[in-house]
N, C-alpha and C positions, 0 to 999 in steps of 0.2 A: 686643663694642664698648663695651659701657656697663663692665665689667669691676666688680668688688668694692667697694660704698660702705658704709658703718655709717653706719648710723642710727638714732636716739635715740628718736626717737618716731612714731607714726603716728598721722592724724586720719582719720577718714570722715567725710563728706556728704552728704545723699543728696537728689536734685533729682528735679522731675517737670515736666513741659512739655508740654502742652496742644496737640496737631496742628489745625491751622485748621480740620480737619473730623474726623471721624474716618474710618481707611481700613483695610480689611480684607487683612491680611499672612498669608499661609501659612494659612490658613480661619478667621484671628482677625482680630476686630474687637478694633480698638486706635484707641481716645481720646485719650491722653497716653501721653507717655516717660517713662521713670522710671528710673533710676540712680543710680550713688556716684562722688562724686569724692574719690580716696585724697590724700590728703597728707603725705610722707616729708620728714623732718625730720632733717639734716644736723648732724654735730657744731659745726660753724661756724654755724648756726642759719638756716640759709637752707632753703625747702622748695619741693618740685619734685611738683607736681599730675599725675595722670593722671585718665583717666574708665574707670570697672568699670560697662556698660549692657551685661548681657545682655538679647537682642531673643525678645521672645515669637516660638517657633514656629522660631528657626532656632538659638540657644544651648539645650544640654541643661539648663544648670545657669540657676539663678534667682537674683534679688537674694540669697534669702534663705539658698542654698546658697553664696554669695559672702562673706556675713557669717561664717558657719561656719567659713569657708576663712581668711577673715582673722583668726580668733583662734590659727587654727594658725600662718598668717606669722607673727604678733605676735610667736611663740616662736620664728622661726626668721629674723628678720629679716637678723641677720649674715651668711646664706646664699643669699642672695635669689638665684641663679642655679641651686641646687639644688633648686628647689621646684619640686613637680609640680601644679600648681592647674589650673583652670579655663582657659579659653583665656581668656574676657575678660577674668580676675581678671589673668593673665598680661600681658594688653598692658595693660592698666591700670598697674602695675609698672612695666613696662618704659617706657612715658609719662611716668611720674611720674623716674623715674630719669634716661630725657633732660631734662627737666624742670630737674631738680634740677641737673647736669653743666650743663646751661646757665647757667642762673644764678652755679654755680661758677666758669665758666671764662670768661664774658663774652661767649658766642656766641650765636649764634641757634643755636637746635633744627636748622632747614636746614643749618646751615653744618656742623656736627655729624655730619650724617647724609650730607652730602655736598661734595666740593670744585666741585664743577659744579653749581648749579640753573638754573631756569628762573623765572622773576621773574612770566613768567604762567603760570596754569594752565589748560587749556579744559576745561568741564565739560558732560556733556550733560545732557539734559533728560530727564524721569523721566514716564511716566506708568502710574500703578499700576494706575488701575481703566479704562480706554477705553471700555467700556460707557457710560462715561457723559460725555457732551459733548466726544468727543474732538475735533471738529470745533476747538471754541471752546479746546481745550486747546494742538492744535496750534499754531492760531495764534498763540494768546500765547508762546509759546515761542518760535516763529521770531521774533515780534515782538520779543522780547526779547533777539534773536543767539545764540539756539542751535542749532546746524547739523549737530548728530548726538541725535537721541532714543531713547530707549529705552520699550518696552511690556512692562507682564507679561501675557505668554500660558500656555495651560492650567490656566485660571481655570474659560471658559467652556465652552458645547458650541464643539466644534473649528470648526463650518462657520459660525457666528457670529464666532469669533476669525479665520477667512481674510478674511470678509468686511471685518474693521475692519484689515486688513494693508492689503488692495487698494482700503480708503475712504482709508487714511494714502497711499498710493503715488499717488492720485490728487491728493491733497489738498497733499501734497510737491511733486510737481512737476520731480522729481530735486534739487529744493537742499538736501535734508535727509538725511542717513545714520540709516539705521535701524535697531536693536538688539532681540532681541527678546528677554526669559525665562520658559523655560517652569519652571523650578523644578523639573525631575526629573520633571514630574506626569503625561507620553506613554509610549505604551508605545511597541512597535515600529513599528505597524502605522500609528498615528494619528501618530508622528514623520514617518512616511515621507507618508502622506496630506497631511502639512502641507503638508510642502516643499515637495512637487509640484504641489499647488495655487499656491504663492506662488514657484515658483522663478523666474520670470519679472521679478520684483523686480530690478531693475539698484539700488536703492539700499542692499539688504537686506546687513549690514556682516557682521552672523553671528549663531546662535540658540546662547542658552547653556542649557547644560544639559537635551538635551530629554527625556531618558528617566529613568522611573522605575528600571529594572535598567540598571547600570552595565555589567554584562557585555556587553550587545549594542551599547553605542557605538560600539564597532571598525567591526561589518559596518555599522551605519549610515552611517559615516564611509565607507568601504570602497564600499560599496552606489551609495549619492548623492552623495559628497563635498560634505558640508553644510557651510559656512562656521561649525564649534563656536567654543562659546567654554567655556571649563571653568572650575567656578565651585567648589558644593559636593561635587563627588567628586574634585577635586584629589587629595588627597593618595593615594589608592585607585588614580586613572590612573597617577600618577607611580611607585607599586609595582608597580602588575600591566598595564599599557602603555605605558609609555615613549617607545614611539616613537609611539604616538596623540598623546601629550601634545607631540610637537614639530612636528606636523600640525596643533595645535591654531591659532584663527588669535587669539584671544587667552585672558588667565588673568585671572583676575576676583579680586582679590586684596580681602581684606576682613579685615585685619588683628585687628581684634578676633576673628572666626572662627579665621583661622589660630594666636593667640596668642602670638604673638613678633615683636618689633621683627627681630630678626635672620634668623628664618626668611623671613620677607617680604621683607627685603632681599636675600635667598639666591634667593628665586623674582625678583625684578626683576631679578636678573643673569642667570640664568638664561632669561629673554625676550629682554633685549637679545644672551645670544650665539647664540637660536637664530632670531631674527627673529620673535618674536610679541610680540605689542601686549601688554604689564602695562597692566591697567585697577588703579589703586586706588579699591575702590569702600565705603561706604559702609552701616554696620544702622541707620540712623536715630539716631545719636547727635548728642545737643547741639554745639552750635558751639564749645565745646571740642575735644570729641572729636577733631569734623571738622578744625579746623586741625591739630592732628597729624598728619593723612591728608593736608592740603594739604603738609605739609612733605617727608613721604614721597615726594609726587607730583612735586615742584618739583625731583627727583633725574633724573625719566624724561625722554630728550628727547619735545619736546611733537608732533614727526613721529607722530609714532608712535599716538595715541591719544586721545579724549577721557577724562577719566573722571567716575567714577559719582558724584560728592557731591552731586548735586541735593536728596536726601533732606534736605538743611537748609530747604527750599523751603516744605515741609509742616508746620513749628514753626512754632507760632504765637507764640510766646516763645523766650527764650533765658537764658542764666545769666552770657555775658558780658556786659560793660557795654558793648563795641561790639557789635554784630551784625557777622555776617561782611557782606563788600561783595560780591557774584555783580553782573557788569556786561557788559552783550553777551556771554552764555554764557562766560565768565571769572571769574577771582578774579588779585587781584594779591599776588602772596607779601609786597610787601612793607606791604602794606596790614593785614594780621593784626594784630590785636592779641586777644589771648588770655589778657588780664586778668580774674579772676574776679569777678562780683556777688557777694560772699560773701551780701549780704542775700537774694537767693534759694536759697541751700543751707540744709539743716538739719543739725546735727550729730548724729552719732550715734555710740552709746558700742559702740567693740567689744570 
């Protein structure tokens, strides 16, 4: 889609942004984000931004394996579709290059990525640690029109995390759709123990990812027909079961993970022909980031799915000079503006 551009030069940035509190992701305590925003610079002299934030705990590669990676681009820059990087160095690229095509051609990034969007986007609501004040969490969120939430489970002991399923289900009241992930963290037995405890749940949307071993999600599925949703072993279902993955009841697409603009929009087709819900969801990236995710999303009809950006919720800062706008669990596409603070980036020589 983006096809062959030269470019002349490339800048990096590299920003850090402070979470309103600090929250603990994949068994890391994380205080602030930290990432690069690339800069590719066009013979016509126009430049088209991406953001390169690999997220502790879920990208293998680091800032600093990114910086490495980008001295080899530097050299290979004329080739930019033959380069085998990093995933997020890749959608980082691939950002900067819609980016870039936009500006060129006079378009919005949306309009680019697709002849049909959706002008709102629904977004649900995110609660990472329940343990603590979910009660008061809840609320604010419905308070603020968000009518599908999501919890991450297989944090805690299991029969504490049922407990806080059946305090939300109470506490819901069926106006709320519920999302759960367990992050791979269950094995078979404590999968199957979940469900069965909570399957009672009339609001309960679907559990992503619940097992540690890939292999037995079949008979899982097979076993209980649990409402999955496939997140990080994607690409492994889609090899070695296939036909799981069209049972699945949605894909949890996180484009800096998967690392291509174009593969992501390969899997969104792929949803819409086999009837499962594309979530575009979100590694805690800056409100840059995130608006390139909203533009992606602004492609899916909005039947079909909330998704996952809430993650902007928990920046206590930002690097754009507007802050995104979330309004009764929405964003409005055309409300983006995705103009950079350069005074909050730093430059860095690569």
């Amino acid at each position: 889609m983006l096809g062959n551009m030269n470019i002349k030069n490339i800048s990096l940035y590299k920003f850090k942004i402070p979470f309103k509190s600090s929250i603990r992701l994949n068994n890391i305590q994380l205080h602030h984000r930290s990432g690069y925003i690339i800069g590719l610079e066009s013979n016509d002299n126009k430049i088209g931004y991406g953001e390169i934030s690999p997220l502790p705990g879920s990208h293998k590669e680091t800032l600093d394996d990114v910086l490495r990676e980008l001295k080899t681009y530097r050299e290979k820059s004329n080739s930019i579709e033959k380069s085998y990087f990093s995933p997020s160095l890749k959608f980082g690229i691939d950002s900067a290059l819609l980016n870039l095509k936009s500006k060129q051609n006079g378009k919005s990034q949306y309009q680019l990525l697709s002849d049909k969007h959706n002008q709102t986007i629904t977004i649900n609501g995110l609660i990472v640690e329940p343990e603590k004040d979910l009660e008061l969490k809840i609320k604010m969120l419905f308070n603020t029109g968000y009518n599908t939430i999501k919890i991450k489970v297989g944090r805690l002991d299991i029969d504490q995390e049922i407990k806080i399923v059946k305090q939300f289900n109470k506490l819901a009241d069926n106006k709320i759709k519920l999302r759960l992930d367990a992050n791979c963290k269950w094995s078979y037995s404590e999968a199957e123990y979940f469900y069965k405890s909570i399957k009672s749940s009339e609001i309960l949307e679907y559990i992503e990812e619940p097992l540690s071993d890939v292999h037995v999600l079949e008979k899982l599925y097979r076993d209980k027909s649990i409402p999955l949703a496939l997140d990080e072993n994607l690409e492994k279902i889609k090899l070695n079961y296939p036909k799981l993955m069209q049972k699945a009841k949605a894909l949890i697409l996180k484009p800096p993970i998967i690392g291509s603009l174009n593969k992501t929009l390969d899997y969104i087709n792929y949803s819409k022909a086999n009837n499962i819900s594309p979530v575009i969801s979100d590694t805690f990236q800056s409100g840059f980031g995130i608006s390139m995710l909203c533009f992606l999303a602004s492609s899916i009809p909005q039947k079909s799915t909330a998704m996952g950006l809430n993650t902007y919720d928990y920046l206590k800062d930002d690097i754009l000079i507007n802050r995104l706008k979330f309004d009764n669990g929405k964003i409005d596409l055309y409300s983006i503006d995705n103009s950079l603070n350069m005074n909050k980036l730093t430059k860095v020589k690569i």
